[in-house]
C-alpha positions, 0 to 999 in steps of 0.5 A, a space after each residue: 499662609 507663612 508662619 514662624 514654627 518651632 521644631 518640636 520633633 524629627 522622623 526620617 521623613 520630615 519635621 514636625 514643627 508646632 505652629 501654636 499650642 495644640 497645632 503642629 504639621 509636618 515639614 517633609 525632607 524633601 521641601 526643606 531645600 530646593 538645592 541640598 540633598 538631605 539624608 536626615 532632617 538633623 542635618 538642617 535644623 535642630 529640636 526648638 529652632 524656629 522655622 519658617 514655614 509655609 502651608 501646603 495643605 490643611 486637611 480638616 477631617 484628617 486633623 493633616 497640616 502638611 508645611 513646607 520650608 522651602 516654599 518661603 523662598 523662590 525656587 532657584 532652579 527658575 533661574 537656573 533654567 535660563 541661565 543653563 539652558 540647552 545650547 549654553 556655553 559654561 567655563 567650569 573644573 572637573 571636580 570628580 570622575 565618576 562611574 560613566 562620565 565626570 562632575 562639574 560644580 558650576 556653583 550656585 549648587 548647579 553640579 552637571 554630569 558630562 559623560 565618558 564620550 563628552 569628555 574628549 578633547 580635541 586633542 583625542 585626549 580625555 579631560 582629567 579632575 581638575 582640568 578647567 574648560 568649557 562646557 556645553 549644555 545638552 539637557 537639563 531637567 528642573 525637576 531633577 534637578 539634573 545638567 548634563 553637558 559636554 565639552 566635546 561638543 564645542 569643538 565637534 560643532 566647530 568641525 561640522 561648521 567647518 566640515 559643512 562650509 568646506 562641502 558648501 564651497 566644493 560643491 559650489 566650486 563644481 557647480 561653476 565648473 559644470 557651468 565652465 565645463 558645458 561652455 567649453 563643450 559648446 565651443 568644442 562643438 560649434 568647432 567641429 560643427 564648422 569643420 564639419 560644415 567646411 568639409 560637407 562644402 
């Protein structure tokens, strides 16, 4: 069920909002947003705010209702499954180098790691912050929220396709070689299979 509390006191860990006199639950840090990371719960809200909030459970013997906040909205990392899912191309700025690859804000709170090795250019070059391209995503996980993508992989796919039609087209190219190859032997040999049969007269 939904319901409009009042913040009536924080802990590190959550929120305690009084649905009505008597009544209050506990709204953990972690379902006050499906997108910010909140350190502290002062961050969010302040004491006496009216909070939507939703109940997630009631344990009547324990006197325990746990609420959620972000609860009252759809989960926007639903959408985001579809939008990032593996295999997607995206046009983004690197925004930070950070320790073993960079970040990439694809807005929307979507922040994609691209490790160290995806981040070479064609050129063999290393994109640096600020540098706009495009990027391929490689895994994402809805539960930790986590993108990983490459722009190395955009070009790499165009070399292997590349690499792939070439041997495709060599090999094929040999193929009607050793087609030609085994009709100019059976010339050859009904040549000599003449001369042979002229000298044998």
């Amino acid at each position: 069920s939904k319901h409009t509390g009042i913040v009536r006191n924080f802990t590190n860990f959550g929120i305690f909002v009084e649905l009505e006199e008597g009544i209050d639950g506990l709204v953990y840090i972690s379902d006050l947003s499906w997108t910010k990371k909140i350190k502290h719960p002062s961050e969010f809200v302040n004491v006496g705010d009216k909070l939507e909030v939703v109940v997630l459970e009631l344990d009547v013997d324990g006197r325990k209702l746990s609420l959620g906040h972000k609860q009252t909205t759809a989960n926007p990392w639903d959408k985001h499954e579809d939008a990032f899912a593996v295999g997607t191309i995206h046009t983004g700025t690197i925004a930070e180098i950070v320790d073993k690859g960079a970040t990439v804000d694809f807005g929307d709170d979507v922040v994609a790691f691209i490790p160290t090795r995806h981040l070479e250019k064609e050129d063999g070059k290393k994109l640096k912050k600020g540098d706009e391209a495009e990027f391929k995503v490689i895994e994402f996980n809805k539960e930790f929220k986590r993108v990983v993508a490459s722009h190395t992989a955009i070009f790499r796919e165009e070399e292997e396709k590349n690499v792939k039609a070439a041997t495709e087209s060599v090999a094929a190219s040999n193929n009607n070689n050793q087609a030609s190859t085994l009709g100019d032997n059976n010339d050859i040999l009904a040549e000599l299979k003449a001369k042979m049969e002229k000298g044998g007269k």
